[in-house]
N, C-alpha and C positions, 0 to 999 in steps of 0.2 A: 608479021613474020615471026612462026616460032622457033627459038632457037634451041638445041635439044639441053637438057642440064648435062655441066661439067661436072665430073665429079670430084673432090679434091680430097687427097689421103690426106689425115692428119696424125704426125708420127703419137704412136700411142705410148705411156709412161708404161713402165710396168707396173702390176700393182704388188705392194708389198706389205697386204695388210695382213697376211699369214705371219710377218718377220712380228707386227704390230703387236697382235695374239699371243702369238708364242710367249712375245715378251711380256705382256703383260699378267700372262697365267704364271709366268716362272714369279716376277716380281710379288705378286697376290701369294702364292706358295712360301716365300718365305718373310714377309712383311707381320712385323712385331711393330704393334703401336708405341712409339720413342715415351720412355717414363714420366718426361717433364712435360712432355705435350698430354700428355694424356691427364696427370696433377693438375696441370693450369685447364684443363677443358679446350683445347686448341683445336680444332679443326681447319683442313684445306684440300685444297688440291693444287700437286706441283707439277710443272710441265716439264720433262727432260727432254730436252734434245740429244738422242744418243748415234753416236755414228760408229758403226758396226762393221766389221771387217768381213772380207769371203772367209774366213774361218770361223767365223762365229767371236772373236772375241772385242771387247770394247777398245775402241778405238779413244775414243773422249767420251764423255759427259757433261752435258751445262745446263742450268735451272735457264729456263725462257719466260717460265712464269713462277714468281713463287705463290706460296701458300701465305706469305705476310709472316710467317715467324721461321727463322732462321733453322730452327730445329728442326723441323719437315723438311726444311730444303736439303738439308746437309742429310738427313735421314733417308731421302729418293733418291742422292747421290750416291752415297753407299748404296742402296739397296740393288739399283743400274749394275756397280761395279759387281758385284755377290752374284746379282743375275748370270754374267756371263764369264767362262764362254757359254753361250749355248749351242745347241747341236742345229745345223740349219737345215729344215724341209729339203730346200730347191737350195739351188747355185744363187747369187745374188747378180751375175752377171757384170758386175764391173767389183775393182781392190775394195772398196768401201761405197754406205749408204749413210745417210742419213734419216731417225724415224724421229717423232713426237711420242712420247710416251708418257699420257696423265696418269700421278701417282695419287688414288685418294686417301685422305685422313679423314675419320669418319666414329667419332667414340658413340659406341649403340649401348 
């Protein structure tokens, strides 16, 4: 006996990989390689967890991964704060979001 398929919604996230972009074009815009990381030859990549308000402006900031040297950390944390506010595309649809935003250090 066939039975015919169910079908089942599953509520969809929104996606907010425009807020992602945005933020990471601003961040790239105004990123200066920190002096003592760049002297010692440092490189990384820092994660921020930034949580963003429906107005665009920052809410928090926290390293979730560092880079291993203090000074990139502390240098994506600023960079986060300077980022914003920024002006947002779309509505975010709820008071605040949470994003991931890798910051890299990269001496070329």
């Amino acid at each position: 006996m066939n039975h015919p398929a169910i079908a089942r919604t599953i509520p969809s996230r929104p996606d907010y990989g425009w807020l992602k972009d945005l933020l990471k074009r601003r961040i790239m815009s105004l990123q200066a390689y920190p002096r003592l990381a760049r002297m010692q030859g440092w490189e990384g990549i820092v994660v921020v967890r930034a949580t963003i308000k429906n107005d665009g402006s920052l809410l928090d900031a926290v390293v979730t991964e560092s880079s291993g040297y203090a000074s990139l950390d502390e240098d994506a944390l600023k960079l986060m704060q300077r980022a914003c506010p920024i002006r947002l595309q779309h509505d975010l649809g709820q008071s605040h979001i949470e994003v991931l935003i890798p910051v890299h250090y990269r001496l070329e």
